[in-house]
TORSEDREN-108733 format. One record per residue (C-alpha): z negated, y, x; residue number from 1. Coordinates in steps of 0.2 Angstrom, whole numbers, plus 5000, padded with zeros to 4 digits. Example, Ala and Ser with C-alpha at 12.3 -4.5 7.8 and 13.67 -1.06 7.14 Angstrom:
SITE_w_v_u_num
SITE_4961_4978_5062_1 $
SITE_4964_4995_5068_2 $
***
This chain:
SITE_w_v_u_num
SITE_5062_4869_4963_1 $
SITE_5069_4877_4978_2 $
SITE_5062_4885_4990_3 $
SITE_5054_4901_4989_4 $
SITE_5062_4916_4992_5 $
SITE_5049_4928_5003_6 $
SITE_5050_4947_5007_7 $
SITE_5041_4957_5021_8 $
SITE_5036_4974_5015_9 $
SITE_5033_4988_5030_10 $
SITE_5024_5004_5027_11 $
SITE_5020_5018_5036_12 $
SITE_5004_5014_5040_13 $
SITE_4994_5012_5058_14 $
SITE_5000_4997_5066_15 $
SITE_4989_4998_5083_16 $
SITE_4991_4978_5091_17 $
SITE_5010_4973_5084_18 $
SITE_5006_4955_5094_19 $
SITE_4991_4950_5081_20 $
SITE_5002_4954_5066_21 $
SITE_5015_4945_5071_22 $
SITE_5003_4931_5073_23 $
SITE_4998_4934_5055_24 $
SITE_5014_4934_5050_25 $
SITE_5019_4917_5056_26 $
SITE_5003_4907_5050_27 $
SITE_5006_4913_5033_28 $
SITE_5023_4905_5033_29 $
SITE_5036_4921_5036_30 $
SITE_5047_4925_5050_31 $
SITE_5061_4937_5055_32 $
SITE_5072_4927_5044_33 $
SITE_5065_4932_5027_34 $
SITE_5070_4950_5018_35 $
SITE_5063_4965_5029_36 $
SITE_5061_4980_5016_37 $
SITE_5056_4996_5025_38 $
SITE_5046_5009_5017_39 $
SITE_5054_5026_5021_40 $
SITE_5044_5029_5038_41 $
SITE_5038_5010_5038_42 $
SITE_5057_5008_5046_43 $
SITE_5046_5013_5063_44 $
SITE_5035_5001_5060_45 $
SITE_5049_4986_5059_46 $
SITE_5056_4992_5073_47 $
SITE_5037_4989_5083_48 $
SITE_5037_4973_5076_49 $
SITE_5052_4967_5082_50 $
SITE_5061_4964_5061_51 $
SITE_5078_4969_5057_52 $
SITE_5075_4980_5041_53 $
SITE_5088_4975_5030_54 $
SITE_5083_4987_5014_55 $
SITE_5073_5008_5014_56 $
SITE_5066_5014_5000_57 $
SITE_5059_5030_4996_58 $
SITE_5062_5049_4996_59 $
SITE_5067_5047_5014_60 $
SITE_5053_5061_5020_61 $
SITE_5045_5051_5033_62 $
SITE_5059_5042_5041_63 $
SITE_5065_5047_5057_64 $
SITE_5082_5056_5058_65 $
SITE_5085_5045_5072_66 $
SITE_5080_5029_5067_67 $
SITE_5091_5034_5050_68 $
SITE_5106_5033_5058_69 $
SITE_5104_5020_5068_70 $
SITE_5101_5007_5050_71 $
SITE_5115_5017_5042_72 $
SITE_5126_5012_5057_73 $
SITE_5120_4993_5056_74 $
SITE_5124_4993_5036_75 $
SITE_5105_4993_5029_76 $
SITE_5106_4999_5011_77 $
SITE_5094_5014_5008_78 $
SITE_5087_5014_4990_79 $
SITE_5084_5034_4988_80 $
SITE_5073_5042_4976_81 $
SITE_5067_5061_4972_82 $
SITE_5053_5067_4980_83 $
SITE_5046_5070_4960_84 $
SITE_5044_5052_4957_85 $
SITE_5031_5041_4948_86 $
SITE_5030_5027_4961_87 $
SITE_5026_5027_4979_88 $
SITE_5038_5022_4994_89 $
SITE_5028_5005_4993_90 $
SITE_5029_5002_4976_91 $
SITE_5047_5005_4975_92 $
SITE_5049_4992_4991_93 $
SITE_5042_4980_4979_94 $
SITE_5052_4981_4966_95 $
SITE_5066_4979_4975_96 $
SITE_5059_4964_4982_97 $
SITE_5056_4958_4967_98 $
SITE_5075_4963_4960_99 $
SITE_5081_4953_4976_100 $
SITE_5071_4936_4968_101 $
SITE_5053_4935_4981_102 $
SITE_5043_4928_4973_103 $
SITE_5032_4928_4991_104 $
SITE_5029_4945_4997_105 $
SITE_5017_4952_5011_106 $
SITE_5016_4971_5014_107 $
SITE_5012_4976_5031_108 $
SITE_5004_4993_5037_109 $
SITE_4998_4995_5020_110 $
SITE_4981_5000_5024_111 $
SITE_4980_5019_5035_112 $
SITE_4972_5035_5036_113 $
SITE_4976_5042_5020_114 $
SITE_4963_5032_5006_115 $
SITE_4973_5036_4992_116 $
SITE_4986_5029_5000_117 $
SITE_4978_5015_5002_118 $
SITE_4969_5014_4987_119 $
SITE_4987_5014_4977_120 $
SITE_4994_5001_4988_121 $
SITE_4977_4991_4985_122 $
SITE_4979_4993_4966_123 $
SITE_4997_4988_4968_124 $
SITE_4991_4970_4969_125 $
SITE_4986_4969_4949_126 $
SITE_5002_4977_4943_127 $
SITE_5008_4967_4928_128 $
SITE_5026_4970_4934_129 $
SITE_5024_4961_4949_130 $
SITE_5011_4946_4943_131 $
SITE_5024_4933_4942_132 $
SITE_5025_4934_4963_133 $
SITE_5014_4930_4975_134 $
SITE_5009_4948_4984_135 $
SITE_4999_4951_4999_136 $
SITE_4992_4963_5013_137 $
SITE_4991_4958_5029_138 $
SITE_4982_4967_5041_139 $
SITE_4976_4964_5060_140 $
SITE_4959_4957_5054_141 $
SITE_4961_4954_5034_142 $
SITE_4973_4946_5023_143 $
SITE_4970_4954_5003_144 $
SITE_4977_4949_4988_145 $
SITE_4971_4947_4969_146 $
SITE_4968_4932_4957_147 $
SITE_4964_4930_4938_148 $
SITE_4963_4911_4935_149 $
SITE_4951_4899_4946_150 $
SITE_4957_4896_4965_151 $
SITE_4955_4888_4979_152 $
SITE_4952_4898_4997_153 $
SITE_4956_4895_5013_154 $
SITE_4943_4904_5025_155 $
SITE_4936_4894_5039_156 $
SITE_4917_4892_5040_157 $
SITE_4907_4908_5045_158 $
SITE_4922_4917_5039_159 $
SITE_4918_4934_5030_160 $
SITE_4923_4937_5011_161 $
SITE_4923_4950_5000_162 $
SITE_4926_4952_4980_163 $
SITE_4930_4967_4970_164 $
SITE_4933_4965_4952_165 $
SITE_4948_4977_4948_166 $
SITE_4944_4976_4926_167 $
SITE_4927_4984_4922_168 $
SITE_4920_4964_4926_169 $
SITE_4927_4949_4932_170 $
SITE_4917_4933_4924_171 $
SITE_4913_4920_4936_172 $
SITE_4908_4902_4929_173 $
SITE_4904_4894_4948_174 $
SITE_4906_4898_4964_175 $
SITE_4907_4884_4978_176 $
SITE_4907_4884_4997_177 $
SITE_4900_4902_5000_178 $
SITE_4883_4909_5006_179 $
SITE_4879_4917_4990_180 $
SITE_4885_4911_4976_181 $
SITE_4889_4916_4956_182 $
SITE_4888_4904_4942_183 $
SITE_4889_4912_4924_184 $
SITE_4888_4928_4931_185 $
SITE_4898_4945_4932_186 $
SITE_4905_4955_4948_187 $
SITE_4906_4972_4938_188 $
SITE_4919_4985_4944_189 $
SITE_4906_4997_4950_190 $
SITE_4891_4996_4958_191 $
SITE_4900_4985_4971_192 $
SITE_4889_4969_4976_193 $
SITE_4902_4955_4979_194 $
SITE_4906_4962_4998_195 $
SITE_4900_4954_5013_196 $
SITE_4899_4935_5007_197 $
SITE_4903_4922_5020_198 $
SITE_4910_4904_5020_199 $
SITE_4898_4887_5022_200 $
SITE_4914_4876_5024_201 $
SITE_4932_4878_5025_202 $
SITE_4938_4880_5008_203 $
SITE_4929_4888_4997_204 $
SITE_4930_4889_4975_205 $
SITE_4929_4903_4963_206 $
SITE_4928_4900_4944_207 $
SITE_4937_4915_4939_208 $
SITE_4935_4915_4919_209 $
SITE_4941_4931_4915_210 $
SITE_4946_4947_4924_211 $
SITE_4957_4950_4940_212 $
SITE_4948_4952_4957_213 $
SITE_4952_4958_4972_214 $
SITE_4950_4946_4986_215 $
SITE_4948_4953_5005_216 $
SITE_4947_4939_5017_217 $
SITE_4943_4940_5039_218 $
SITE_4958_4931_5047_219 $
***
């Protein structure tokens, strides 16, 4: 097998200390090398963090008019859709990614001001169309992602953890290496009690039976 083929995804989200993401995005293995994909306005947001955006995609309503002409002059391809569409700037960043064979992906700037924003690029992490790649957000103080089969987390002792089962329940048959653990139990959908958990060692084990969780770890 070769080597993977990873994807940086930028939103339009707040980015407020550029130097700490940059830092995330080094330890988790990505670098100014890999695919930059903008997303519409997220083109600003490269630019703050220093990455050559090599792909925008979007309905082009939050891009600066300036900073459009400036990637259009350097050759960046610009994947434009109508405004009436069924997917959001980010989700159609990440199917392009995908089209372009990652099969590593983080998404910067994901999380803002707007919650249903956030909420649909949260929920983006259990699309069935993209399960075959390894998706992420990254943001300064969190790195989230979703599993479906058992796993094993880095975290770091005293490091804070928090579980949200995207499916009405997500059945866990143990739980290792956290404060409060879960053996044969369900983390249901809604009321929320999987938030808040922190790790006794530096890996930690979930048991993940059945159901897709969503995993929001302290970096």
């Amino acid at each position: 097998m070769g080597k993977n083929k990873r994807a940086i995804i930028i939103t339009n989200g707040d980015i407020y200390h550029p130097k700490i993401i940059k830092k995330h995005i080094k330890s988790l293995g990505f670098d100014a090398g890999d695919t930059v994909i903008s997303a519409d306005g997220g083109a600003k947001n490269a630019i703050k963090l220093g990455l050559d955006t090599r792909i925008v995609t979007g309905d082009m309503d939050s891009i600066e008019e300036g900073i459009k002409k400036r990637l259009r002059s350097k050759g960046v391809r610009f994947v434009t859709e109508k405004p009436e569409k069924d997917y959001s700037d980010t989700h159609l960043a990440l199917r392009e990614a995908i089209k372009e064979g990652a099969d590593k992906i983080i998404i910067l700037a994901a999380i803002g001001s707007r919650v249903d924003h956030s909420l649909a690029n949260l929920h983006l992490l259990a699309d069935p169309f993209l399960s075959k790649a390894d998706i992420s957000i990254v943001t300064e103080t969190e790195h989230i992602f979703a599993v479906q089969k058992p796993v094993y987390l880095k975290g770091g002792k005293g490091k804070r953890l928090s579980l949200f089962s995207l499916t009405p329940y997500t059945f866990f048959t143990e739980t290792r290496g956290l404060k409060y653990r879960l053996e044969n139990e369900k983390l249901l959908f809604s009321p929320i009690r999987g938030i808040s958990n922190i790790f006794e060692q530096d890996t930690a084990f979930l048991g993940i039976k059945e159901g897709i969780v969503l995993i929001v770890k302290e970096i």
